[in-house]
C-alpha positions as CSV (number, residue, x, y, z in Angstrom):
1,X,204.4,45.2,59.1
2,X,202.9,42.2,57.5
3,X,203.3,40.0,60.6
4,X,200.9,40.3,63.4
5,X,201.5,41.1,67.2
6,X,199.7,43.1,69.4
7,X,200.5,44.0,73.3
8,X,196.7,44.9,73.4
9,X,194.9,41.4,74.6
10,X,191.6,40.1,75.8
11,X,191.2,37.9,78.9
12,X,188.0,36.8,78.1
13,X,187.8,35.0,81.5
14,X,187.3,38.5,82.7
15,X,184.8,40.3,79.8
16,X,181.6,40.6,80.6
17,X,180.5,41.6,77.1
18,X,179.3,45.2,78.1
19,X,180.3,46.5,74.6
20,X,181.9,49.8,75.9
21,X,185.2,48.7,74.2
22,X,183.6,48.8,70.7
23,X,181.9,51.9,71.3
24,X,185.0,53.9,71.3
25,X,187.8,52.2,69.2
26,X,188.9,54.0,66.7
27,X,189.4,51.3,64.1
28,X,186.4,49.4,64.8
29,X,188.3,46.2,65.8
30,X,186.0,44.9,68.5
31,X,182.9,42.8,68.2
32,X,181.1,41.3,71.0
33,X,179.9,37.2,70.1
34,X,178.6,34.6,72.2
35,X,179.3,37.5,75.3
36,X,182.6,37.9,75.1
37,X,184.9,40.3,72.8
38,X,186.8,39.9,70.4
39,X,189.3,41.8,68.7
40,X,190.1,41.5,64.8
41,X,193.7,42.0,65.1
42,X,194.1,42.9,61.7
43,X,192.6,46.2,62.5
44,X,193.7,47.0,65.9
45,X,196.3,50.0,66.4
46,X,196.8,49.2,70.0
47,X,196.0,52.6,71.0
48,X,195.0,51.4,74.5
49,X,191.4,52.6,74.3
50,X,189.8,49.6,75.3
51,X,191.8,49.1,78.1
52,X,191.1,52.3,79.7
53,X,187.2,51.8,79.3
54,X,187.0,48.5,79.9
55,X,185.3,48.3,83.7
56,X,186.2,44.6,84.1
57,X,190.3,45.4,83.1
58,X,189.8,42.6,80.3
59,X,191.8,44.5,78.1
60,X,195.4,44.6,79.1
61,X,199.2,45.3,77.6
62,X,201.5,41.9,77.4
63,X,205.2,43.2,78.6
64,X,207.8,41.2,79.9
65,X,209.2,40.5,83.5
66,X,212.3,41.4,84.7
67,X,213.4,37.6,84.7
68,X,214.4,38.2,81.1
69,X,217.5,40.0,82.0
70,X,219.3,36.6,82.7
71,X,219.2,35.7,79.4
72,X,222.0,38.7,79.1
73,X,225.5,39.0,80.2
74,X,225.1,43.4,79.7
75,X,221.1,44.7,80.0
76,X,220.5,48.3,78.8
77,X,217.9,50.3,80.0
78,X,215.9,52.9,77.7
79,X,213.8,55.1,79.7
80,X,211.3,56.8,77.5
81,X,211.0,60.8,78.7
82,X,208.1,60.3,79.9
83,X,209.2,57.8,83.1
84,X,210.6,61.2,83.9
85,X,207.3,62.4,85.3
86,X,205.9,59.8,87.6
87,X,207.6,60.7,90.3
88,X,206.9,63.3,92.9
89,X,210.0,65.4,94.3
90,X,212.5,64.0,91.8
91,X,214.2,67.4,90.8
92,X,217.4,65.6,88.6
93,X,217.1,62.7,86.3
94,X,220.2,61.4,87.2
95,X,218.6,60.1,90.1
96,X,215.9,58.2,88.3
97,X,218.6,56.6,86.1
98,X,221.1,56.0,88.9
99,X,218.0,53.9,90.6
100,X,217.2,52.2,87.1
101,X,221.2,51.0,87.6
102,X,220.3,49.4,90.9
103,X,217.3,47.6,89.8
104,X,220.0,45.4,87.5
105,X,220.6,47.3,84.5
106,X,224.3,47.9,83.7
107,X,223.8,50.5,81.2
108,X,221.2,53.6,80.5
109,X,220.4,55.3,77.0
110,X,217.7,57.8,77.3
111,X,215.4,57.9,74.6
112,X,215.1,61.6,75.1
113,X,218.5,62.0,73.9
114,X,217.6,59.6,70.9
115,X,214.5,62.3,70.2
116,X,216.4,65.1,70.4
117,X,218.5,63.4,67.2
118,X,215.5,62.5,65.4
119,X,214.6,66.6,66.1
120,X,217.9,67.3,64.5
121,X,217.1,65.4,61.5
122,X,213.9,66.0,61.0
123,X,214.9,69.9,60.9
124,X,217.5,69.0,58.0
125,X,214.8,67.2,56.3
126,X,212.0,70.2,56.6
127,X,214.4,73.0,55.0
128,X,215.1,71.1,52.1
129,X,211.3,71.2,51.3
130,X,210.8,68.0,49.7
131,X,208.2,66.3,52.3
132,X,204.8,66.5,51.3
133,X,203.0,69.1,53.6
134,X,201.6,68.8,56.1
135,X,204.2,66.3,57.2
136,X,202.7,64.0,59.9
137,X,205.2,63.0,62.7
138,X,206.0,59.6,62.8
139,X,206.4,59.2,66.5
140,X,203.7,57.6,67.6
141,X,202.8,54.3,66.2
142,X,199.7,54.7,66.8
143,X,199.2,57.6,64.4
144,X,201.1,55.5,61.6
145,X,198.9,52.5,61.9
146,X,195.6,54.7,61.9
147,X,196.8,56.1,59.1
148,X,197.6,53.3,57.3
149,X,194.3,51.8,58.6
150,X,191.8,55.1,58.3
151,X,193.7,57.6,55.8
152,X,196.0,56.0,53.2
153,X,195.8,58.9,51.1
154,X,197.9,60.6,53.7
155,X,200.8,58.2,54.2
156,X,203.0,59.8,51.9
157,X,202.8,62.7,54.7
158,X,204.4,60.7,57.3
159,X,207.6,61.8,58.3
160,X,210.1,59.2,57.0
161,X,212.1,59.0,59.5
162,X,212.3,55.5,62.5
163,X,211.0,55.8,65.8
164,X,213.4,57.4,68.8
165,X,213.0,54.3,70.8
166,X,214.5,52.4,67.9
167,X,217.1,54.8,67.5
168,X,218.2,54.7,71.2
169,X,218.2,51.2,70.7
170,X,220.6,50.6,68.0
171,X,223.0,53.5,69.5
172,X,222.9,51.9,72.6
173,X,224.2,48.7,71.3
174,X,226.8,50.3,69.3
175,X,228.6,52.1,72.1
176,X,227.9,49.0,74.2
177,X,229.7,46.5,71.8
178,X,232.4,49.0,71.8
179,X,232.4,48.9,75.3
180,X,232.1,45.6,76.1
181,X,233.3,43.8,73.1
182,X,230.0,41.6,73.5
183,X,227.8,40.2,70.9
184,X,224.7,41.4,69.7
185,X,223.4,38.2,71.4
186,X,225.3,39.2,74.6
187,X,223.3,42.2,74.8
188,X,219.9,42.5,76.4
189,X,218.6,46.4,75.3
190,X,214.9,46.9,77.0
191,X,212.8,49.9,76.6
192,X,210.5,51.2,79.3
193,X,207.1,52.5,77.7
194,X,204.3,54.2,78.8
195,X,202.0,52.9,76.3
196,X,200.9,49.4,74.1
197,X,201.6,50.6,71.0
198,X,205.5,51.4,71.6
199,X,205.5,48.0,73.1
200,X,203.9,46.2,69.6
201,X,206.2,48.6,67.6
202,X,209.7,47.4,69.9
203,X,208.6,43.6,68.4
204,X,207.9,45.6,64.9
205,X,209.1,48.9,64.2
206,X,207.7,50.5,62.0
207,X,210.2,51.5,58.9
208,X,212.4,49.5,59.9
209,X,214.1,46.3,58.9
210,X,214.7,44.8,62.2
211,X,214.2,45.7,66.2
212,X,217.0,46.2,68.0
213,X,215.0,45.9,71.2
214,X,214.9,42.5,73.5
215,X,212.0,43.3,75.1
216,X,209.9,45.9,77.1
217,X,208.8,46.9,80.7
218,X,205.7,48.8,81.5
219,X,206.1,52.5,83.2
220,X,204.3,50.8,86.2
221,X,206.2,48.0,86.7
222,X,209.1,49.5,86.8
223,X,208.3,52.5,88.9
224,X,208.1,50.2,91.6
225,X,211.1,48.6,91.5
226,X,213.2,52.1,91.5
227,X,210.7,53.6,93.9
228,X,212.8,51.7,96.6
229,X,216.0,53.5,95.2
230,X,215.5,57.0,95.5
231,X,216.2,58.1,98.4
232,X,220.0,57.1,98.7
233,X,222.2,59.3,99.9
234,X,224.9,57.4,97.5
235,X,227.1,59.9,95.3
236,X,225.4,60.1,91.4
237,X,227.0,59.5,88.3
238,X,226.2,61.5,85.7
239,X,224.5,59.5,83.3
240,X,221.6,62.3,81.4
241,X,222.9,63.1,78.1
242,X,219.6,64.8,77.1
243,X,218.2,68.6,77.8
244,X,214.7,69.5,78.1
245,X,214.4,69.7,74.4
246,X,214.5,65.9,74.7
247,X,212.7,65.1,78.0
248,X,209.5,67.8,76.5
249,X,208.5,64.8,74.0
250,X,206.7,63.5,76.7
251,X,204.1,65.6,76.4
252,X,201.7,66.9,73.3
253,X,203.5,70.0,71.4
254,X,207.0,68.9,72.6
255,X,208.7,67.2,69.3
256,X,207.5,70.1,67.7
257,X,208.3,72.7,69.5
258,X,211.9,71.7,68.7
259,X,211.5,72.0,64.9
260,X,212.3,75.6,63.1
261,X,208.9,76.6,62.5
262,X,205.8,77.5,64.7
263,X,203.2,76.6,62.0
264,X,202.2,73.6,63.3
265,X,199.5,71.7,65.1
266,X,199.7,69.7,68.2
267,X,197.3,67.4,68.8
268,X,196.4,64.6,71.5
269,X,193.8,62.2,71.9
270,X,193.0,59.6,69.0
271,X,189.5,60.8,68.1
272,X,191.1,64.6,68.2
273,X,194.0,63.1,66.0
274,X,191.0,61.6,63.4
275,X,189.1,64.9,63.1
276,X,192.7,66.3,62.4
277,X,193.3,64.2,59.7
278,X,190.0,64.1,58.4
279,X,190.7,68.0,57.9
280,X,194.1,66.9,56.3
281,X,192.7,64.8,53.9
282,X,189.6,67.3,52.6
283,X,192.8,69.9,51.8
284,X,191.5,72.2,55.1
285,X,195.5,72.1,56.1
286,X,197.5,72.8,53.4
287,X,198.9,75.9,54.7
288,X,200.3,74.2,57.7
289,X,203.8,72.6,58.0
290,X,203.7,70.1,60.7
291,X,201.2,68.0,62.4
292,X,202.6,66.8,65.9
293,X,199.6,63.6,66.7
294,X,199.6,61.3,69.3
295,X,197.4,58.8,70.5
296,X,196.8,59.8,74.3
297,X,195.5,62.7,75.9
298,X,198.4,65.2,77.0
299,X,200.7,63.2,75.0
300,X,202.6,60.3,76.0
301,X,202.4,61.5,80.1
302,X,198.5,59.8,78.7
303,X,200.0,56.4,78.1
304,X,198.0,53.7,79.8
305,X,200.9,52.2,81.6
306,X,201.6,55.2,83.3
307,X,201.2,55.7,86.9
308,X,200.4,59.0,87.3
309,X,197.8,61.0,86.1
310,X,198.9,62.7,82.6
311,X,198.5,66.4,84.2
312,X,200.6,65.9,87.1
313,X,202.8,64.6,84.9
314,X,202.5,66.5,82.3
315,X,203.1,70.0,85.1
316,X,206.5,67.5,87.0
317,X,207.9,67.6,83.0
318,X,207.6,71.1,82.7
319,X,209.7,71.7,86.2
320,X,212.4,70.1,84.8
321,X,213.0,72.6,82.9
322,X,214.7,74.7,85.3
323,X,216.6,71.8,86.6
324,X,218.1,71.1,83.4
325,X,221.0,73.2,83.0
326,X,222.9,71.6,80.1
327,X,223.2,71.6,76.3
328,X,222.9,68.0,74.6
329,X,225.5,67.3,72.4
330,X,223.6,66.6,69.2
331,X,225.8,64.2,66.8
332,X,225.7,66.4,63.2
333,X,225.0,63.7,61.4
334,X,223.0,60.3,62.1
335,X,220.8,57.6,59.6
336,X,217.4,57.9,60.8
337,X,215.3,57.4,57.6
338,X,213.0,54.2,57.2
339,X,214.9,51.1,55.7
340,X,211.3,50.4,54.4
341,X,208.3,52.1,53.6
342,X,204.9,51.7,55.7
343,X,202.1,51.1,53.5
344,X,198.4,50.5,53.4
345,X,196.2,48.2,55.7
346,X,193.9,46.5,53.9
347,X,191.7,45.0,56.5
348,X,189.0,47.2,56.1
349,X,188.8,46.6,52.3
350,X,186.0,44.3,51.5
351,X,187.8,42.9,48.8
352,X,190.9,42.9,47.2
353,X,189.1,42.4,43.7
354,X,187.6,45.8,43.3
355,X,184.4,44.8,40.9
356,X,183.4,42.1,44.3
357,X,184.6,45.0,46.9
358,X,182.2,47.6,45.2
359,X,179.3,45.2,44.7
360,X,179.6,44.0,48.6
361,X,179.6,47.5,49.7
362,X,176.2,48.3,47.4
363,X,174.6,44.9,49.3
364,X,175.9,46.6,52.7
365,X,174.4,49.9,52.0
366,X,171.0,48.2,51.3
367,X,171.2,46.1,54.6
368,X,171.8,49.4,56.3
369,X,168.9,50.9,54.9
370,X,167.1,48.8,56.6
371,X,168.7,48.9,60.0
372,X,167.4,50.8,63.2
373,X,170.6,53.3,62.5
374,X,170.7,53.6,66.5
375,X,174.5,52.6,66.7
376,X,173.2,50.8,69.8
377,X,175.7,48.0,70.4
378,X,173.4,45.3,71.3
379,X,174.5,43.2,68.2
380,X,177.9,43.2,69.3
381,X,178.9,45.4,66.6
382,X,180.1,48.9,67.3
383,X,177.1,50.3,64.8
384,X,174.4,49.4,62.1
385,X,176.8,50.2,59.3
386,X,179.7,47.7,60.8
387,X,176.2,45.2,61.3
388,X,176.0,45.8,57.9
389,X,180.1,45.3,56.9
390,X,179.9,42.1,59.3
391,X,176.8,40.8,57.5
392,X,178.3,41.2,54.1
393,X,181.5,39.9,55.5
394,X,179.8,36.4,56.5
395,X,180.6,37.4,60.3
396,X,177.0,38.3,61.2
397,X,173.5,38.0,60.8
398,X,170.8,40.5,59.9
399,X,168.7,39.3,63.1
400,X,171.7,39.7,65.5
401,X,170.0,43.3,65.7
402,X,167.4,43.0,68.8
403,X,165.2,45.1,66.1
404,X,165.5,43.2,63.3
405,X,165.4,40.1,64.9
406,X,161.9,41.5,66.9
407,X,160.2,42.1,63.8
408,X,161.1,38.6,62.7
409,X,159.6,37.1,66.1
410,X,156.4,39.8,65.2
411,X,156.6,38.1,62.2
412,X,156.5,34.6,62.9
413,X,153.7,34.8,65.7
414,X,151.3,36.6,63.2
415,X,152.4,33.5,60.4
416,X,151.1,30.9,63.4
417,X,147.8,33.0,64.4
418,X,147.0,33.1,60.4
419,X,147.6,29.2,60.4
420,X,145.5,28.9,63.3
421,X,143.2,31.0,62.4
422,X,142.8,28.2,59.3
């Protein structure tokens, strides 16, 4: 996780500066300067926030265009469960991933069924009661990076296993390979997402050594290619391998619904997920054996490259149900633990020397005392204490508050009438 990429990125032809964006994200990675934003990638968890309250759409998701599929001799397709619910009327998922075929893919790999082996595992890896409880899902990346952002102390509760995208992935190139007899670098394997942060975490997984994803196309981009497809009266191959137990991680509660236990929380929304952990890590939870969090509200149905709204979606996921009359075929045993560990982010810290980090955070406390403490925005800061952080920090001044930097003007008009006055 050391190297940087976000799909979360600023067109600053577009900002107007309104500071709504670093109002309300959660790691505090936005400033405002000279009018425009600006976001400290460092800190940003690409949770999609500011793209959903930015008025302007200056905040957007990078994903790739379908053009990259000539680069491949054999493209995959990896729907994530949640594509399952954008469309109206669409009664079996065979017809979704028949249509995915037309569009030019020559293969599908649901990432439902991919979730319904992490389930498995994860199962497996609760009854022999050695994870640190609460353990945390790991599904969203999200989550994992506020965590490793917000609440280190907790990362030892995240559940150690790699991400069901990344899992559909590398079984998808397997059984294609063995298919095919193709290469690796034959083999173009693209996953479908609803949301930024899958997107970042198909460049950089998170636990794992390597991607085995080429690239990504957003839920809304792709809904309008197959939208053109479904109503073909051709026959359908059968190409689901999942059961609802799979397709139900599209929404909040569904991973851990699967898991043998009904103490556990489900909760949505990334402020909602930070009170939750906040709870976690003063010991209010202890008692509790699993903490399903993601990012958007509803679940991933929320993601902000969805089309639909995340309650009709989340109500067209729950019809499935009755349409899906199979049992998966769960493999009984397959490697889904982290080849490496996620660990802390150490943006926030002021310092890596802990002597200078403790006496920058005393001179920050004393520039807040003398702040407004009326989280206003104007400085371009989401609020007087990150004024404060940004002064200490070298990336602000104390007059880029409107308050301060009155007082100063009140200051320097009484210093000329006193002179005059002489």
């Amino acid at each position: 996780m050391s190297e940087i990429f976000h799909s979360v990125t600023l067109d600053k032809d577009k900002c107007h500066g309104c500071t709504n964006c670093i109002k309300l994200c959660p790691t505090q990675a936005i400033r405002v300067r000279d009018g425009k934003a600006k976001i400290i990638k460092e800190r940003c968890i690409d949770c999609g926030e500011c793209i959903r309250v930015c008025p302007y759409h200056a905040k957007k998701a990078i994903t790739d265009s379908l053009e990259i599929l000539n680069d491949f001799k054999y493209n995959i397709a990896l729907p994530a469960p949640t594509f399952y619910g954008q469309f109206a009327k669409v009664k079996d998922i065979n017809v979704l991933l028949n249509a995915l075929k037309k569009v030019g893919f020559d293969d599908i790999f649901e990432v439902a069924y991919a979730a319904q082996i992490i389930t498995n595992e994860t199962r497996k890896l609760m009854e022999m009661g050695e994870l640190e409880k609460p353990v945390i899902s790991s599904a969203c990346p999200t989550v994992v990076k506020l965590i490793c952002s917000r609440f280190p102390s907790l990362i030892n509760h995240i559940l150690p296993v790699i991400s069901p995208m990344n899992l559909a992935a590398r079984l998808a190139r397997e059984v294609a390979k063995e298919h095919t007899g193709l290469s690796d670098a034959q083999i173009g394997v693209f996953f479908i997402t609803p949301c930024a942060a899958k997107a970042t975490c198909a460049h950089i997984p998170i636990g794992a050594a390597k991607t085995y994803i080429n690239g990504t196309f957003s839920i809304k981009d792709m809904y309008l290619k197959v939208l053109p497809h479904l109503s073909s009266k051709e026959s359908l191959d059968e190409l689901s391998k999942a059961d609802f137990n799979g397709v139900c991680w599209a929404v909040s509660g569904g991973e851990a619904s699967g898991l043998a236990t009904e103490n556990y929380i489900a909760v949505d929304g990334i402020h909602n997920v930070i009170e939750v952990m906040e709870a976690i890590e003063d010991g209010k939870m202890n008692d509790i054996d699993f903490v399903e969090g993601v990012a958007c509200v509803g679940g991933c149905v929320g993601g902000p490259l969805n089309v639909e709204n995340n309650f009709v979606a989340k109500s067209r996921i729950k019809k499935l149900r009755a349409s899906i009359d199979k049992k998966a075929v769960i493999p009984e045993s397959v490697d889904v633990m982290w080849d490496i560990p996620v660990v802390q982010n150490t943006a926030m810290n002021l310092d890596d020397d802990i002597i200078v980090a403790m006496q920058k955070m005393e001179q920050m406390y004393k520039i807040y005392d003398e702040l407004p403490k009326l989280d206003c925005g104007s400085c371009g800061s989401p609020s007087c204490k990150t004024l404060s952080e940004d002064i200490v920090r070298g990336f602000a001044k104390e007059t880029d508050c409107i308050f301060k930097l009155r007082e100063k003007i009140a200051e320097l008009a009484q210093e000329m009438m006193n002179i005059d006055k002489h």
